[in-house]
C-alpha positions in Angstrom: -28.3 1.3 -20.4 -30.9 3.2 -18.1 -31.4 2.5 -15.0 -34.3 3.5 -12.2 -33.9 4.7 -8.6 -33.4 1.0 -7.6 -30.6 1.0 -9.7 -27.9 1.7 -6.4 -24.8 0.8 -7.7 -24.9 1.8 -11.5 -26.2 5.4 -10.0 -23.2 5.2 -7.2 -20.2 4.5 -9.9 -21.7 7.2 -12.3 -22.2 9.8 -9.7 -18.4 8.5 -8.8 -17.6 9.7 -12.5 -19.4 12.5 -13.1 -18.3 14.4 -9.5 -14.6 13.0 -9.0 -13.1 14.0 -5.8 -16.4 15.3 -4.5 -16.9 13.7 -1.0 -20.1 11.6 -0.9 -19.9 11.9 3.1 -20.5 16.1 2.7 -23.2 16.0 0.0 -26.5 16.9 0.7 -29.9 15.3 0.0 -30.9 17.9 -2.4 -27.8 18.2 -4.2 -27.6 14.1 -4.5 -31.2 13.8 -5.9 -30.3 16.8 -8.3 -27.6 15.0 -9.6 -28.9 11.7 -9.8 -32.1 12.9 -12.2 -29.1 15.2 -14.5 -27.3 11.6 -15.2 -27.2 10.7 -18.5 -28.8 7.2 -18.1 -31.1 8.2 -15.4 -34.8 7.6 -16.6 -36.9 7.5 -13.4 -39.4 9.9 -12.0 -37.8 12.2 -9.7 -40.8 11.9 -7.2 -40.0 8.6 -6.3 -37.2 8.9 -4.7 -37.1 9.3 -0.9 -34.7 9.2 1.9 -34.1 5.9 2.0 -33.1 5.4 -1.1 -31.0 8.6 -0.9 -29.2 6.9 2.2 -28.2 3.5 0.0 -27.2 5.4 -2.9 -24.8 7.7 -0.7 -23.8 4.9 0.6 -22.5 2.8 -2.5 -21.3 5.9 -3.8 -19.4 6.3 -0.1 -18.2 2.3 -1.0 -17.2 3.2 -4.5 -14.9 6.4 -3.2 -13.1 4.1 -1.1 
């Protein structure tokens, strides 16, 4: 399955995965949207993301962690 940027929570429990024990709360914007585009599944243009959807996918992945 691929998903887009509006994809929060499949995004959230694969960045979950692919960084374990990485805490969501410390990670940068630039690190985050890094990561995000160098998931497997990810199949969105990079240049659409912005900082809200940054915030709602540190978010869920903050949810996930927890």
């Amino acid at each position: 399955m691929t998903y887009q940027w509006t994809d929060i929570t499949a995004i959230a429990e694969d960045l979950l995965e692919a960084h374990p024990g990485v805490d969501p709360q410390m990670v940068r914007f630039t690190d985050l949207h890094r990561w995000i585009c160098e998931l497997p599944d990810f199949q969105d243009d990079p240049k659409r993301s912005n900082e809200k959807i940054l915030e709602a996918i540190q978010a869920a992945w903050i949810a996930e962690a927890t």
